[in-house]
C-alpha positions as CSV (number, residue, x, y, z in Angstrom):
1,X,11.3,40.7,0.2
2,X,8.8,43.5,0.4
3,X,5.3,42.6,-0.4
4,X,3.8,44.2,-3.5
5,X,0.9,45.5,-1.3
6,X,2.8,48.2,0.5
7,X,4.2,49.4,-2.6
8,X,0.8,50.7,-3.7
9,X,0.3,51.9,-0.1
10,X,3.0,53.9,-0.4
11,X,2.0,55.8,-4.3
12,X,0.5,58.8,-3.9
13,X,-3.1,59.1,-5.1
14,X,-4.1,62.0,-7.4
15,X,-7.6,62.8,-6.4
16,X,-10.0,63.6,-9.4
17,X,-10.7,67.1,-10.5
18,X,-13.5,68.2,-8.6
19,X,-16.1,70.5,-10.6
20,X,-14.8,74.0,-8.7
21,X,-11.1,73.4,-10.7
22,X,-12.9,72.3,-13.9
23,X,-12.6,75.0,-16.6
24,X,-16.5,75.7,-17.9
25,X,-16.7,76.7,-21.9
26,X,-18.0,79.7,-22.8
27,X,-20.3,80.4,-25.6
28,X,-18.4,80.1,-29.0
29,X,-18.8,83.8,-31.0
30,X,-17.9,85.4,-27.5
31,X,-15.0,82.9,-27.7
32,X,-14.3,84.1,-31.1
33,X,-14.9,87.5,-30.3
34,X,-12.1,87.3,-27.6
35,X,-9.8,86.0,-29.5
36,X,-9.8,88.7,-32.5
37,X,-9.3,91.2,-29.7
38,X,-6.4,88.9,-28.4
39,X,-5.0,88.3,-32.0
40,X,-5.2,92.7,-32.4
41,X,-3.0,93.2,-29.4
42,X,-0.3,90.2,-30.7
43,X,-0.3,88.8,-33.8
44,X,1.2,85.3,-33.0
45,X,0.1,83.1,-29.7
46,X,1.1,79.8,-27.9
47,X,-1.8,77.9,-27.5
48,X,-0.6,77.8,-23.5
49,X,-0.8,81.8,-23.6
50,X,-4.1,81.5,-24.7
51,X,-5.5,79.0,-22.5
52,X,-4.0,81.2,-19.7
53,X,-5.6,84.2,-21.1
54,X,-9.1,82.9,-21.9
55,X,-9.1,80.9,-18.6
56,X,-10.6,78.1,-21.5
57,X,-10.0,74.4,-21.9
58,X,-7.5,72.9,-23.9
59,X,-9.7,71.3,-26.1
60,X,-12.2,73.1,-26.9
61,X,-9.8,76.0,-28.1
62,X,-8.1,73.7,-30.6
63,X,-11.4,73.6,-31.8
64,X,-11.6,76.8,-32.3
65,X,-7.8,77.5,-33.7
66,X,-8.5,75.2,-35.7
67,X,-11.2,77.2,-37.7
68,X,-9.8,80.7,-37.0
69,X,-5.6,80.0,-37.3
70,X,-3.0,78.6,-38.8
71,X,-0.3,76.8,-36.7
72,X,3.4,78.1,-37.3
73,X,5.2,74.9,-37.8
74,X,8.7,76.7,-39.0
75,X,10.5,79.6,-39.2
76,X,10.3,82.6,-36.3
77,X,7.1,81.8,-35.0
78,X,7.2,78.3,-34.7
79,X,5.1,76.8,-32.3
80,X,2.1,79.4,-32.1
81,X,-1.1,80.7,-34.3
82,X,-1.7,83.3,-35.9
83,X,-4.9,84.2,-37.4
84,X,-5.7,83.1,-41.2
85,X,-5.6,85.8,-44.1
86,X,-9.3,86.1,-44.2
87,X,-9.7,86.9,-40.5
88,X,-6.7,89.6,-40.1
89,X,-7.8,93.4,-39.3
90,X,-7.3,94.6,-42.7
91,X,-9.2,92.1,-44.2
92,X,-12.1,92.3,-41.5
93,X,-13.2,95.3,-42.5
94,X,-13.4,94.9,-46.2
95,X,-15.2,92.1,-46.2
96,X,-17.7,93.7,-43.8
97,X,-17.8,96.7,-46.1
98,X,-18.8,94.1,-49.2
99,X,-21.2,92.8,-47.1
100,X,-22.7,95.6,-46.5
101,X,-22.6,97.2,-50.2
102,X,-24.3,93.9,-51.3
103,X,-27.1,94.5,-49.0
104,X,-27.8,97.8,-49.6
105,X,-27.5,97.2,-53.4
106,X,-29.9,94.2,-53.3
107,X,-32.3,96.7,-51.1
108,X,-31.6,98.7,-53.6
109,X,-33.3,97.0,-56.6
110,X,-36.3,95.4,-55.1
């Protein structure tokens, strides 16, 4: 009967990530930054596309979906993000334009 000894002999250890394979984050309005330039080109994303694309860990773009998207649970698109209402193109660019009109207004009446 074989000893239980050489059975763990024989498993093949996984050695730890060293810090050279370890994915650094970067900061998080470039991060956002990227991905409204991503999100121009295609409007709907796996988050394993992304990760490939950003070269960004897992984790810390969930985070960031998680403000920024909304996940597609059904229909067509399951399974990837898209960007929320308020962030699309079209929308952008209004709401910089009423940003803008508020401050010049407000410059306006002092």
């Amino acid at each position: 009967m074989p000893s239980t000894a050489n059975t763990k002999d024989k498993k093949k250890l996984v050695p730890p990530k060293s810090y050279e394979t370890k994915k650094t984050r970067r900061d998080r309005t470039e991060m956002e930054n990227i991905l409204f330039k991503l999100f121009e080109r295609q409007p709907n994303w796996s988050l394993k596309q992304l990760m490939q694309a950003t070269d960004q860990p897992e984790q810390f773009l969930k985070e960031i979906l998680n403000d920024l998207c909304v996940y597609n649970k059904r229909g067509p698109n399951q399974g990837t993000h898209e960007l929320k209402i308020e962030y699309k193109k079209s929308s952008r660019t209004t709401m910089l334009l009423d940003v803008r009109t508020r401050a010049r207004t407000s410059i306006d009446l002092l």
